[in-house]
C-alpha positions in Angstrom: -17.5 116.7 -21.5 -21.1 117.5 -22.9 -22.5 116.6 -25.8 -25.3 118.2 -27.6 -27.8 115.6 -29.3 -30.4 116.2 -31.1 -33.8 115.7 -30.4 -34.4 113.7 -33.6 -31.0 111.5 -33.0 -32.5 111.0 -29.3 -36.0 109.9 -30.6 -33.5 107.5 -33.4 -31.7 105.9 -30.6 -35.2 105.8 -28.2 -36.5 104.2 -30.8 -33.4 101.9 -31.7 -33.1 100.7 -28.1 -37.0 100.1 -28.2 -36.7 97.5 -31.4 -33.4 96.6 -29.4 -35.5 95.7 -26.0 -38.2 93.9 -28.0 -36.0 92.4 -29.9 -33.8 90.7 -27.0 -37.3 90.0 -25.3 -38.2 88.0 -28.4 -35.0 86.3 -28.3 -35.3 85.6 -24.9 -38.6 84.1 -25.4 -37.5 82.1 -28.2 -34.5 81.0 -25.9 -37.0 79.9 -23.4 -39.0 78.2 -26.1 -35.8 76.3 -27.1 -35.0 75.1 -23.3 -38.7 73.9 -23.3 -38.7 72.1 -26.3 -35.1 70.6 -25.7 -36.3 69.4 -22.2 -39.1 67.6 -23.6 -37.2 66.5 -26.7 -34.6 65.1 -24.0 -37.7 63.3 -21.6 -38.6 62.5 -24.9 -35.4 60.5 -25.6 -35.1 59.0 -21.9 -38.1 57.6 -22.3 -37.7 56.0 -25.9 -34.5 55.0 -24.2 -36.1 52.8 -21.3 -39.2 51.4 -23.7 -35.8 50.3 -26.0 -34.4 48.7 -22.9 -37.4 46.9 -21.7 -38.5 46.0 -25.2 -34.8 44.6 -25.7 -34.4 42.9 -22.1 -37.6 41.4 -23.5 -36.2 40.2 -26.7 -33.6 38.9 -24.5 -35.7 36.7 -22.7 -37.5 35.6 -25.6 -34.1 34.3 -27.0 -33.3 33.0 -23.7 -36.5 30.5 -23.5 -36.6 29.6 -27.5 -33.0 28.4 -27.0 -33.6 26.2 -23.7 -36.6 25.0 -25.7 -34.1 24.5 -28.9 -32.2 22.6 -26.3 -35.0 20.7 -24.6 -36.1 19.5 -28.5 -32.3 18.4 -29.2 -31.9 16.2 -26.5 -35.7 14.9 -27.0 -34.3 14.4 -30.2 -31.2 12.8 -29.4 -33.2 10.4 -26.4 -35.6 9.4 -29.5 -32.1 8.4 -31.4 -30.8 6.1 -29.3 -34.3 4.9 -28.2 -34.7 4.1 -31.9 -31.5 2.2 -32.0 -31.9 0.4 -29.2 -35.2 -0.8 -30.7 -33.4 -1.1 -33.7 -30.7 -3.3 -32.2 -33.7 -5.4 -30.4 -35.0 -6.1 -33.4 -32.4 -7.4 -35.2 -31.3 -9.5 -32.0 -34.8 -10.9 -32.2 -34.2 -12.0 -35.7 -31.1 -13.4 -35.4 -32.8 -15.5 -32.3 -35.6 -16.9 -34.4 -33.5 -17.5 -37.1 -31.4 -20.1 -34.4 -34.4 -21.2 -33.0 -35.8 -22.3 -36.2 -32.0 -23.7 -36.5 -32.7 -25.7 -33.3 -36.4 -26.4 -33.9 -35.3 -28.2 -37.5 -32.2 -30.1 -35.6 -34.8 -31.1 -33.4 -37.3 -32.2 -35.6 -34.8 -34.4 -37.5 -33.5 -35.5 -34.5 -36.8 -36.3 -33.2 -37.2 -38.8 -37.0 -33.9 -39.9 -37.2 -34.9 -41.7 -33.7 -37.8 -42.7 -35.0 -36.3 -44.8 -37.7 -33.0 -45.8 -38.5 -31.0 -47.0 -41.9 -29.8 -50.4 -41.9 -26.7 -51.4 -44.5 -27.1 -54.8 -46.6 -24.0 -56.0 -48.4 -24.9 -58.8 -50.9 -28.2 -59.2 -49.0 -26.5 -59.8 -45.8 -26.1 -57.6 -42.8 -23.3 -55.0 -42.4 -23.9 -52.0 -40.3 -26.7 -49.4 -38.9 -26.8 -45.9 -39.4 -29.1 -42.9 -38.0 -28.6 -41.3 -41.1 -29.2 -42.0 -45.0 -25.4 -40.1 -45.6 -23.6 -42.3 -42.4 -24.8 -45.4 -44.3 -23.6 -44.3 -47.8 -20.3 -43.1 -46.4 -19.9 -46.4 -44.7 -20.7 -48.4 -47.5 -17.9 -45.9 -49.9 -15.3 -46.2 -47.2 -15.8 -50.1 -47.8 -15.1 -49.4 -51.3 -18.9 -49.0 -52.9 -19.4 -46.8 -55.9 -20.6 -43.3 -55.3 -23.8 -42.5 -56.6 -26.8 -44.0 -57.8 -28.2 -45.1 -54.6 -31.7 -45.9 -54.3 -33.2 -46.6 -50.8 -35.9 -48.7 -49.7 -39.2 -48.2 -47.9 -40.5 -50.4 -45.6 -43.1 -52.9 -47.2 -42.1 -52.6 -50.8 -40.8 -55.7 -52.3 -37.0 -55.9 -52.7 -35.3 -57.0 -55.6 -33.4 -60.2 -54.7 -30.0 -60.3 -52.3 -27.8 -61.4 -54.9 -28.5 -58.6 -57.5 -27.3 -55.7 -54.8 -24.5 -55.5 -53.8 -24.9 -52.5 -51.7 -28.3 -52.0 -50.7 -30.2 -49.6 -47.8 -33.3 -50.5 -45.8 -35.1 -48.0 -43.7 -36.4 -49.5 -40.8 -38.5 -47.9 -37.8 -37.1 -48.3 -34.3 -39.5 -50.3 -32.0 -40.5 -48.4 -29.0 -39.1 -50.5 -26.0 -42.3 -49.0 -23.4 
């Protein structure tokens, strides 16, 4: 079957499928365009992707050494504690051992007088008993049936009041050294 065109319906369609070529050329082109731009867009992307990962891997290790370092300061920490207690303990055990050697240093001391001299019970001016101790006297002379109270004592080379006025009396005498 023929078919009679005419020349100005040919030249329509010539010039249709003209704009028609140029057109799918410009499409094609802009296609093209597209793949170029979404394959850089995409290395683009891969590479944001791997500085992301590095800088976070980096992060990562950054977290990893402020925490040992966190750790490292807690247990200087906790070595300083019980360094400080220790001391602390120390301390007080030092006190509590001059405080008993200042205990034994004052037993001493009176022990080292009470030697020296010695307390020596008169009842009714004579003789009864001898004691290291002003209290061992006075509980000696009680237990014999002395008032409590209201006992003087006497110091060597000061004159006495006679015998017969005491009944009770105590004379501090020093010991005589037997070298």
């Amino acid at each position: 079957m023929f078919r009679i065109v005419r020349t100005t319906a040919l030249r329509a369609d010539r010039a249709e499928l003209a704009q028609a070529r140029i057109e799918a050329e410009l499409a094609a082109d802009s296609a093209i365009r597209a793949e170029d731009t979404v394959e850089v867009l995409a290395k683009q992307l891969r590479q944001a992707k791997r500085d992301a990962d590095e800088e976070f891997d980096g992060m990562r290790a950054v977290l990893r050494q402020a925490t040992a370092e966190r750790d490292a300061a807690r247990a200087e920490r906790d070595a300083a504690r019980t360094e400080v207690e220790e001391a602390r303990a120390q301390v007080l055990l030092d006190a509590e051992d001059r405080v008993a050697l200042r205990a034994l240093l004052r037993i001493v001391r009176r022990q080292a007088a009470a030697a020296e001299r010695v307390w020596v019970l008169f009842h009714r001016g004579e003789f009864h008993s001898v004691h290291t101790t002003v209290d061992g006297a006075e509980a000696a002379a009680e237990a014999e049936g002395a008032p409590r109270g209201g006992w003087t004592a006497t110091v060597p080379g000061t004159a006495l009041s006679p015998a017969a006025e005491a009944v009770w009396r105590l004379v501090r005498l020093p010991l005589c050294d037997a070298r």
